[in-house]
C-alpha positions in Angstrom: 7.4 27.4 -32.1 4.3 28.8 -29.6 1.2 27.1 -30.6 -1.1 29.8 -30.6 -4.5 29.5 -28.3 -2.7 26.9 -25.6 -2.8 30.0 -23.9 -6.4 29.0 -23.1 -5.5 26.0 -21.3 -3.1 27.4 -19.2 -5.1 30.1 -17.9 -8.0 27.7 -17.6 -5.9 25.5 -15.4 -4.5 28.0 -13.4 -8.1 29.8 -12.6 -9.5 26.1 -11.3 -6.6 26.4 -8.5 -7.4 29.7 -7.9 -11.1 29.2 -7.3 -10.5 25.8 -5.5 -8.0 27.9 -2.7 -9.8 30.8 -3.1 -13.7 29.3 -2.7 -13.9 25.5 -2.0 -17.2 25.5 -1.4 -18.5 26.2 -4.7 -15.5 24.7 -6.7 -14.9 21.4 -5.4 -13.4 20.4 -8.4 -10.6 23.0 -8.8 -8.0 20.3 -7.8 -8.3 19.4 -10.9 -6.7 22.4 -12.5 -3.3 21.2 -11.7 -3.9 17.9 -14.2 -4.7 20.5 -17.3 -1.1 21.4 -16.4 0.4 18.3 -16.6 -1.2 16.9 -19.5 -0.5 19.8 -21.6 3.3 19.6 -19.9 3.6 15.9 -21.2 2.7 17.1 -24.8 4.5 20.2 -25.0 7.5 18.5 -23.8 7.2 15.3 -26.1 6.7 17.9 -29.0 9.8 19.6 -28.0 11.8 15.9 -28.1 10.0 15.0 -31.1 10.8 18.3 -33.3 14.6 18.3 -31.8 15.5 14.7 -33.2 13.7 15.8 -36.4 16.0 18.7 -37.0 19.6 17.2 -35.3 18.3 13.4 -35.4 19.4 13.3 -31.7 18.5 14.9 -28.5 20.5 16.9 -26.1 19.4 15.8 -22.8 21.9 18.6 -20.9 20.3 21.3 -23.1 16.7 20.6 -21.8 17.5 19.9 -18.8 19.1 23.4 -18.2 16.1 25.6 -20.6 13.9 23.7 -17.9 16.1 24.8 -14.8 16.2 28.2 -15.9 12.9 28.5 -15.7 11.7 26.5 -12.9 14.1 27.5 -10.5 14.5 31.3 -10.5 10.8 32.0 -9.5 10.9 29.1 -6.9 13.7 30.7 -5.3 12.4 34.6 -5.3 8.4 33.2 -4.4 10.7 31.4 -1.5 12.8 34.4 0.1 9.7 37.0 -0.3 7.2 34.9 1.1 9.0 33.2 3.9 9.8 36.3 6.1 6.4 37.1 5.7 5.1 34.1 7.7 6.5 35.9 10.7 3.2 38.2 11.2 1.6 35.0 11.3 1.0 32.1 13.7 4.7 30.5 14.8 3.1 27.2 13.9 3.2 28.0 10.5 6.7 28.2 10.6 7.9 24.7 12.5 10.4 23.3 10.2 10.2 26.0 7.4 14.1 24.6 6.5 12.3 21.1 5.4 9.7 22.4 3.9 11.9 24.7 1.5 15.0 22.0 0.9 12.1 19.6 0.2 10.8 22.9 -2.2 14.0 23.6 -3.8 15.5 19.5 -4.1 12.0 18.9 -6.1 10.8 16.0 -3.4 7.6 18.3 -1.8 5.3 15.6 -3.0 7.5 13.0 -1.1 7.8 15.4 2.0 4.2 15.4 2.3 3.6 12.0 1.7 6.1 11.4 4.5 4.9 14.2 6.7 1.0 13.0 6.1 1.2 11.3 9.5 2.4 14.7 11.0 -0.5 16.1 13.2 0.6 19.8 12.7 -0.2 19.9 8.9 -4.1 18.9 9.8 -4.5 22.4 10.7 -1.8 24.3 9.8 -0.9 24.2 5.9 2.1 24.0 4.6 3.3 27.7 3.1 5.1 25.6 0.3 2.8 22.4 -0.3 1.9 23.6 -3.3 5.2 22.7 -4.7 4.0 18.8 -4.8 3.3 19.7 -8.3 6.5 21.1 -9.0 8.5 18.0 -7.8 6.0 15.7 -9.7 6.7 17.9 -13.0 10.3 17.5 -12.7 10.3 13.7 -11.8 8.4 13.5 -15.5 11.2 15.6 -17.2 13.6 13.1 -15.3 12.8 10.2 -16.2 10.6 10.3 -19.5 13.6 12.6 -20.8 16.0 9.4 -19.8 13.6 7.4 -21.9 12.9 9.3 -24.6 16.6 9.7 -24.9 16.9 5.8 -24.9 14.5 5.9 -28.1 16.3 7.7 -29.9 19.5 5.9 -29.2 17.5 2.8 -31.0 14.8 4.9 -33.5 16.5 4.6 -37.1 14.2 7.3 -38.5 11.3 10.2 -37.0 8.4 7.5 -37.8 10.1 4.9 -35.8 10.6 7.5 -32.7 7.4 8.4 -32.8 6.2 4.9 -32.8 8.2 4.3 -30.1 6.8 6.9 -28.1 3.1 6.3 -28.3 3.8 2.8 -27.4 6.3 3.7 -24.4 4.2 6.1 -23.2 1.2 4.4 -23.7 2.2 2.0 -21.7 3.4 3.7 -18.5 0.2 6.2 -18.6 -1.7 2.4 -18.3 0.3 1.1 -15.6 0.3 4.3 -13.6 -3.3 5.5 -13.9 -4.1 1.8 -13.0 -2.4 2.2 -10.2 -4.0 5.5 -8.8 -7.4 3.4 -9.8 -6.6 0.3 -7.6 -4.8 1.7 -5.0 -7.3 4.1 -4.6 -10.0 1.3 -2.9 -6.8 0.3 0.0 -6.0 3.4 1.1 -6.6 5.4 4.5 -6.1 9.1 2.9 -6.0 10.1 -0.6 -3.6 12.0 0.0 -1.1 9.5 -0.7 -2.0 8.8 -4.0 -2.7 12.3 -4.8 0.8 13.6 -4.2 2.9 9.8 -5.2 4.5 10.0 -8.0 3.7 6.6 -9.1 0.2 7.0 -9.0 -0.4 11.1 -10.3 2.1 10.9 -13.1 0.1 9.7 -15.9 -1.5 12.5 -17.0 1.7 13.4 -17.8 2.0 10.2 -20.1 -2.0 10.8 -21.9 -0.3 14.3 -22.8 2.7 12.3 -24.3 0.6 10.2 -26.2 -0.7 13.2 -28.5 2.7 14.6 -29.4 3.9 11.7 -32.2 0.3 12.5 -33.7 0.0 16.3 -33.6 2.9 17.7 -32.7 4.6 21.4 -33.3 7.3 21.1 -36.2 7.0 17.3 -36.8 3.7 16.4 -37.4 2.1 13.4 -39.2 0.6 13.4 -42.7 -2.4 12.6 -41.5 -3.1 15.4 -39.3 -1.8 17.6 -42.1 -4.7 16.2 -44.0 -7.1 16.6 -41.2 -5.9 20.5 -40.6 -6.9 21.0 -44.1 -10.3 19.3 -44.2 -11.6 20.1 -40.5 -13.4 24.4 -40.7 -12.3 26.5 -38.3 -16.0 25.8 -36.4 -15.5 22.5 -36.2 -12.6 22.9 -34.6 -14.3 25.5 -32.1 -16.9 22.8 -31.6 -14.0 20.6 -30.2 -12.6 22.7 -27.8 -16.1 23.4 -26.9 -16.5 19.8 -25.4 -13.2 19.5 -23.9 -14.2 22.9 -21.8 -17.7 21.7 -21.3 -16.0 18.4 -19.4 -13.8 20.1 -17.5 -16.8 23.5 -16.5 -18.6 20.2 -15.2 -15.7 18.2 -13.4 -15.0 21.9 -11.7 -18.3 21.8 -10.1 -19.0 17.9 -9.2 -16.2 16.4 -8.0 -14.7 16.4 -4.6 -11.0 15.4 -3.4 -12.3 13.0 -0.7 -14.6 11.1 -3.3 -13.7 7.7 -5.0 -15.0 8.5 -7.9 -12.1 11.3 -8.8 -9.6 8.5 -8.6 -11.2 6.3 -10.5 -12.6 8.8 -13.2 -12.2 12.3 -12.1 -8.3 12.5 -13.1 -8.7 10.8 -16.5 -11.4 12.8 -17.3 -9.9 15.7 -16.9 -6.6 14.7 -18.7 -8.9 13.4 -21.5 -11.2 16.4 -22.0 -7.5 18.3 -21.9 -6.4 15.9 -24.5 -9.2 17.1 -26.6 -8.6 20.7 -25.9 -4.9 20.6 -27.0 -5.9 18.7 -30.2 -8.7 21.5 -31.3 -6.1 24.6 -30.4 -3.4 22.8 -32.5 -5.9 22.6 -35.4 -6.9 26.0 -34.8 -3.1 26.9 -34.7 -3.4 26.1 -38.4 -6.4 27.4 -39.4 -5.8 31.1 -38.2 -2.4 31.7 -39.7 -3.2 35.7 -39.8 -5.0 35.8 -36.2 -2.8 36.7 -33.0 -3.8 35.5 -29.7 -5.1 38.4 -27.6 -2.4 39.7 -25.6 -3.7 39.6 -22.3 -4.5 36.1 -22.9 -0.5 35.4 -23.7 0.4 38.2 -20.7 -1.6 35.4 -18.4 -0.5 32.4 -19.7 3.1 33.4 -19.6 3.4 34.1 -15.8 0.8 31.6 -15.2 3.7 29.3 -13.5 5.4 31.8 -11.2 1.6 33.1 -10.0 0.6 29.6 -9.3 3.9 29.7 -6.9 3.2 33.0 -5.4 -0.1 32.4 -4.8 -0.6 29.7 -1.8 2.0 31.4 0.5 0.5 34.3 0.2 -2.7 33.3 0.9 -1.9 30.9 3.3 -0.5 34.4 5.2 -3.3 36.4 4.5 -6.3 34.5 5.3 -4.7 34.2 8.9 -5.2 38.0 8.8 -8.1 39.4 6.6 -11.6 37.5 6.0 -11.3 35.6 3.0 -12.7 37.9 0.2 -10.4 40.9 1.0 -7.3 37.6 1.5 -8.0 36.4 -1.7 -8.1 39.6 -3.4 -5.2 41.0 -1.8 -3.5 37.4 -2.8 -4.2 37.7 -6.7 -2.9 41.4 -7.0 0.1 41.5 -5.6 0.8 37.5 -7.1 0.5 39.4 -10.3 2.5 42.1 -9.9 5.3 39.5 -8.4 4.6 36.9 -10.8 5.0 39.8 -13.7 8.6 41.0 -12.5 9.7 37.6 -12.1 8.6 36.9 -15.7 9.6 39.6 -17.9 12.6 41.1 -15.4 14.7 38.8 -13.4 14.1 35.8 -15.2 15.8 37.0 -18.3 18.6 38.8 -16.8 19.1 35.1 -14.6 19.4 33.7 -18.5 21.4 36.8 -19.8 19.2 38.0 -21.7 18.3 41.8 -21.7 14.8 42.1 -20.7 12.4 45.0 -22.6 10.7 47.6 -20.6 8.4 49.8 -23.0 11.3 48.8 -26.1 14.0 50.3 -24.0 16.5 47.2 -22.9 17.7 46.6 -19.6 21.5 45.2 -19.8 21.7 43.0 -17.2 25.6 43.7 -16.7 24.6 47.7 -15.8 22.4 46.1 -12.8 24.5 43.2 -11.9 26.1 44.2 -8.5 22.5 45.7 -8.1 20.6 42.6 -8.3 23.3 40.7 -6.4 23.0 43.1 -3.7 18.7 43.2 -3.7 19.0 39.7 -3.7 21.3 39.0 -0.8 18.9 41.2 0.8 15.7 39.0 0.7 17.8 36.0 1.3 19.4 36.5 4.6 15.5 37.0 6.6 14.8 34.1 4.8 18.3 32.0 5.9 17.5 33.8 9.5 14.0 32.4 9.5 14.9 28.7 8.8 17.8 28.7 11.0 15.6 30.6 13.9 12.1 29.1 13.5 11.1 26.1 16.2 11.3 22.5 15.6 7.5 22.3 17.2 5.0 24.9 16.5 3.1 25.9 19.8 0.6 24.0 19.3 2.3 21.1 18.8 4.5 21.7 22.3 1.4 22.4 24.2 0.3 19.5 23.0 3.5 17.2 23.9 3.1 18.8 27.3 -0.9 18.1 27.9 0.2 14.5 26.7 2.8 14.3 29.2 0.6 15.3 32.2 -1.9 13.1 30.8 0.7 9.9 31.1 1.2 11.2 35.2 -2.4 11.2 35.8 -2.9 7.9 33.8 -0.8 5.9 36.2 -2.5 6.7 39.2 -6.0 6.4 37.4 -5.1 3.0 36.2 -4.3 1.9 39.4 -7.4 2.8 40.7 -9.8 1.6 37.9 -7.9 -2.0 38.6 -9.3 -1.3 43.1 -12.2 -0.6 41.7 -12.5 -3.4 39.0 -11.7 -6.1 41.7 -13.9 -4.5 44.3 -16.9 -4.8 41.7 -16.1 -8.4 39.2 -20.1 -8.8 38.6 -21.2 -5.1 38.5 -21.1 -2.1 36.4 -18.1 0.2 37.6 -19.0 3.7 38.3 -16.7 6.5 36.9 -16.0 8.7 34.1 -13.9 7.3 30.9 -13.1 10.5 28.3 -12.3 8.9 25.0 -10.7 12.1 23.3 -8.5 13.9 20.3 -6.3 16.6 20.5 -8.8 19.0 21.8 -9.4 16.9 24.3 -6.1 16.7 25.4 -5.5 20.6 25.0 -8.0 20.3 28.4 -6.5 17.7 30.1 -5.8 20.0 32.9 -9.0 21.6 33.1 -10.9 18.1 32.9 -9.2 17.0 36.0 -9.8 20.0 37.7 -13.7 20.2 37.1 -13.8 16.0 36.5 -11.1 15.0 39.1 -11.6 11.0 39.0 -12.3 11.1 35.4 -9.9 8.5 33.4 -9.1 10.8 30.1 -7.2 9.2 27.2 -6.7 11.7 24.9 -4.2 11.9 22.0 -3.7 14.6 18.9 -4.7 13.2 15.7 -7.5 11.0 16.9 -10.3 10.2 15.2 -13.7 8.2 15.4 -12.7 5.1 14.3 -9.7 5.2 16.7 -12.2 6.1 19.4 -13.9 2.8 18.3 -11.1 0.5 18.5 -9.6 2.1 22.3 -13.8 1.3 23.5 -13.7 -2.0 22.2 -10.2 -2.9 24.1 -11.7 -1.3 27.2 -14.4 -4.1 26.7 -12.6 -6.7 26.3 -10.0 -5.9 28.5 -12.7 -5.9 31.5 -12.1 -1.7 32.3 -14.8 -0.1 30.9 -16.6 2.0 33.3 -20.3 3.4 34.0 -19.6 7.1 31.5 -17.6 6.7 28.7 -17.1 10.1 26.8 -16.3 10.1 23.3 -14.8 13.1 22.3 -13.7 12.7 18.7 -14.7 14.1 15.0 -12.4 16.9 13.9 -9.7 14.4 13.0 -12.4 13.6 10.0 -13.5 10.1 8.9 -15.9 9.7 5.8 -18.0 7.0 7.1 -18.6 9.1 10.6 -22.2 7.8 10.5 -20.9 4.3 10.3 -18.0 4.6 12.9 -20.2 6.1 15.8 -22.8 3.6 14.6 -20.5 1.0 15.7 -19.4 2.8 18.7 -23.1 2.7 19.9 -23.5 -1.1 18.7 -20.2 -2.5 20.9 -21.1 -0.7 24.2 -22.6 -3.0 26.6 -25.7 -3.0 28.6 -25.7 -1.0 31.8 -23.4 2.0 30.6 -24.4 5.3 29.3 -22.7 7.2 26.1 -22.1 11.2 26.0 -20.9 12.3 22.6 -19.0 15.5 22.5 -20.0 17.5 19.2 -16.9 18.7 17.0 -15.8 21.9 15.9 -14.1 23.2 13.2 -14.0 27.4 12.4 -13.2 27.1 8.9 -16.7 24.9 8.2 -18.0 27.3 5.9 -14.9 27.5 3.9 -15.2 23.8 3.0 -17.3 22.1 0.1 -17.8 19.4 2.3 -18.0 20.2 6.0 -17.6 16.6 7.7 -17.1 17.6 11.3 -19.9 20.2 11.1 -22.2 17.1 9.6 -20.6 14.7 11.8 -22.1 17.3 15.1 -24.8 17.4 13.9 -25.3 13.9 13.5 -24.9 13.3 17.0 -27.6 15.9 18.0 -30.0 13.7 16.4 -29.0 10.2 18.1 -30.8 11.8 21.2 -34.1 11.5 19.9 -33.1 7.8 19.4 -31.5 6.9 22.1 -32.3 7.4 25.7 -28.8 6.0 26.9 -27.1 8.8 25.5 -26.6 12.5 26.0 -25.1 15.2 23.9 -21.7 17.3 25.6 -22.4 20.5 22.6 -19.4 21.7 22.3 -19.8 22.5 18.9 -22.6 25.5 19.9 -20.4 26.8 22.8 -17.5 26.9 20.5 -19.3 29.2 18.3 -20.8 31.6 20.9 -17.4 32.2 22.1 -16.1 33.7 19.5 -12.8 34.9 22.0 -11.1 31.7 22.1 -10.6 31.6 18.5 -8.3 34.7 17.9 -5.2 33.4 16.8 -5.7 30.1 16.4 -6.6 27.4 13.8 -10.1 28.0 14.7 -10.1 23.9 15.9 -7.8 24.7 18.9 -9.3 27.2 21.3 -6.7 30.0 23.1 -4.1 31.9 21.1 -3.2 33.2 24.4 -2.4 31.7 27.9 -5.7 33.5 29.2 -8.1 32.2 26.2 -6.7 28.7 26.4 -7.6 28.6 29.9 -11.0 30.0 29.0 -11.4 27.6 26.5 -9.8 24.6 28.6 -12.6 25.3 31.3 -15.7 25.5 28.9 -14.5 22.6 27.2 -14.4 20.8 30.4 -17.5 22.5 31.7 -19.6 21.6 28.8 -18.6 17.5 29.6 -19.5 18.1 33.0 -22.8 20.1 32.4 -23.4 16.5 29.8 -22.3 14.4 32.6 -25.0 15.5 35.1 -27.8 15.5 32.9 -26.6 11.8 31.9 -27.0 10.7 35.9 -30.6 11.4 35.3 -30.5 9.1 32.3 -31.2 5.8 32.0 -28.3 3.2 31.4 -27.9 1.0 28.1 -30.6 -1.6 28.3 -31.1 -3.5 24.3 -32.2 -6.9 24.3 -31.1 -8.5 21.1 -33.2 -11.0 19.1 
């Protein structure tokens, strides 16, 4: 049984994700797209359990299992073996262990790659093609194990009531101990990423959905929402779906991933005002028993799942090309016209069915050796590609080298830091310090060059509160010296005003700060650019404070528009000759801070 206007949610879901890759800016709250999905997932498929044990009074956990495998899995592989190669016009970075990416893809355990992974500096700037399948592996870890329980019920329901009974209490339950644990882990941890992709914590809209099926379900449903079919007008029931809509139009344009608040209400919100939308189409289901949904509407909601896999990989490829409008639009065409073959061509013929084209039938065993053969095809650059791409992307390596260099250069600075220490117990010791991330240390070289008795601990991943806690052992450790550069902000922290607050508060009397600004290219594609606020944050200490002095990398970064060809538009030089060029501002603009700073006066706060 399809339960007409559902469509609507689906396509409603799936145009939040759109929006949210396509335009972050002006829909922070797409994200939550993804949870319309789920929570109409946990209904549909407690429905489905619900109206199988009415009819058989069992359920035939193989026989889901494989209807859901059949149509999960053939899309996930052909999004996987077109998209892949494709990566290949595109930075190599984006390909650095493409084979985990896709086993993790294709075993159903993305969510726990990137959980794992989060730690990784390369996916800071460099997406994942396949993340998006976190959603995907937290889908089938609910058909897993709700289907194992839901089997167990009706091992011990005597009749439908009791099952359904069962259910809402089960499932009750578990959508209370996992959405409290989203809510309360939420306050603990460093990146919400973690909670975002766990499947522990992000599973219970899943669960709210599940609640709704022993109430109104498809076949099965209770007496009482026979009786409220029958008395609710079809208007009133428009007026419902109304509100659910109205909820999610204004989560879609106030909430923000990075925000408490969505883990604490944004998610249940969402599944709630979903709740409400499934309840009002199933009532409408009833009430327009002559009334088709539009086709198109249907046409969308049925490859809604193999366009939300086409989608990111795609654009993920093509915004590294194209500016954003003509990589979006380029994106949704040709996702459609993939996501429609998949649908209503090789998806049936995987199933044996014989797919329609225009009422003419396509026998799948006329095409057989075809398809194996088109197949085999797109599989092999694929198989190439993952046994072929690098381990470490060139970024990454570049990095690992600048680190290595940096660890020569640190010995012999050490060393003389200690000279200089012990020649100077009761003053202030002269020298440069550079406190800095992996931009930082993408310059190492150059620094040295232009700064040559600078001491520069650098390190990928970095950010301000780091900075902070390195500053503060320098303090107490008796090393500190006249300069100390802090170059740190595009690892992003949310409290940046507090951290370099602090930074400002710990530094002793008699040594001068220069701030570096942060940059980050894509600042205009984000709803909430923290490295651009964080640069310009420290522009306005200045005014402040007369101890410190401003390195702008942030405004040379974007008058050199060269260094950022090929890049991640955070890490200057897709070539040898641009990284170079970049290296040497970078270490020029620190220099050009450094000199103005001499002329500056030294930390001097008495404290009450």
């Amino acid at each position: 049984m399809r339960i007409k206007w559902l469509s609507i949610i689906r396509v409603i879901g799936l145009i939040f994700v759109l929006l949210y890759h396509f335009f972050i800016k002006y829909f922070p709250g797409g994200f939550l797209g993804v949870d319309l999905f789920f929570t109409l997932s946990g209904y549909l498929t407690t429905a489905i359990f619900i109206d199988e044990y009415g009819k058989k009074n069992s359920i035939n956990l193989h026989h889901f299992s494989t209807r859901r495998l059949y149509r999960i899995l053939p899309p996930l592989v052909l999004c996987l073996i077109i998209t892949t190669p494709l990566a290949l016009f595109i930075r190599d970075d984006f390909l650095a262990r493409i084979g985990q990416q896709i086993t993790a893809a294709l075993g159903f355990m993305t969510n726990i790659y990137e959980i794992l992974a989060g730690g990784g500096y390369e996916n800071q700037f460099t997406p994942h093609l396949f993340l998006h399948t976190w959603s995907l592996a937290l889908e089938v870890h609910y058909y897993v194990l709700w289907g194992i329980i839901v089997w167990i019920l009706s091992r011990i329901a005597k009749t439908i009531g009791q099952l359904r009974g069962l259910i809402f209490l089960t499932a009750g339950t578990l959508f209370l101990l996992t959405f409290l644990t989203m809510s309360i882990t939420s306050f603990f941890v460093t990146s919400y990423s973690t909670i975002y992709f766990a499947t522990w914590t992000h599973i219970f809209p899943f669960f709210l959905g599940s609640l709704l099926a022993p109430i109104a379900g498809m076949h099965c449903t209770t007496v009482a929402f026979q009786r409220i079919c029958q008395n609710w007008t079809f208007p009133k029931a428009i007026r419902l779906f109304a509100v659910g809509l109205s909820v999610e139009l204004l989560l879609l344009f106030t909430f923000k991933f990075d925000s408490i608040w969505t883990y604490l209400f944004g998610f249940l919100l969402s599944s709630i005002a979903t709740l409400i939308m499934i309840y009002a189409a199933r009532i409408l289901h009833e009430k327009t028993p002559t009334i088709q949904e539009p086709a198109f509407l249907s046409y969308l909601a049925n490859i809604s799942y193999n366009l939300y896999l086409f989608h990111w990989p795609l654009y993920i490829i093509f915004s590294q090309l194209l500016d954003n409008t003509l990589a979006s639009t380029l994106t949704l065409v040709l996702s459609i016209i993939l996501s429609s073959l998949s649908f209503y061509l090789i998806e049936p013929m995987i199933t044996g069915n014989n797919p329609a084209l225009k009422h003419r039938f396509i026998h799948f065993q006329t095409y057989s050796k075809s398809i194996v053969k088109i197949g085999t095809v797109l599989a092999i650059p694929t198989i190439l590609v993952c046994l072929l791409s690098p381990k470490l992307g060139k970024l990454e390596q570049q990095l690992l080298i600048d680190g290595l260099h940096q660890a020569d250069a640190r010995m012999i600075q050490t060393k003389t830091l200690a000279e200089r220490g012990k020649a100077s117990s009761y003053e202030v010791v002269k020298g440069i310090m550079v406190i800095g991330d992996s931009v930082t240390l993408h310059a190492t070289e150059q620094i040295k060059t232009i700064l040559p008795d600078a001491l520069v601990d650098a390190q990928g991943s970095r950010n301000t509160t780091q900075a902070f806690e390195i500053l503060k052992t320098n303090i107490e450790s008796g090393t500190l010296v006249e300069n100390v550069v802090i170059a740190t902000g595009t690892n992003i922290v949310y409290n940046y005003e507090e951290e370099i607050n602090n930074i400002i508060d710990i530094l002793p009397n008699g040594y001068r700060l220069i701030f570096v600004t942060p940059y980050d290219g894509n600042y205009q594609q984000y709803d909430n650019p923290i490295a651009e606020k964080h640069a310009q944050y420290l522009k306005s200490l200045v005014k402040k404070y007369n101890f410190i002095t401003i390195a702008d990398w942030n405004t040379v970064a974007k008058e050199n528009p060269q260094l950022w060809v090929g890049t991640d538009n955070i890490h200057f030089g897709g070539t040898s000759t641009t990284r170079l060029e970049g290296a040497t501002l970078f270490a020029q603009t620190i220099s050009d801070a450094l000199k103005k700073a001499a002329n500056s006066p030294v930390k001097n706060i008495v404290k009450n």
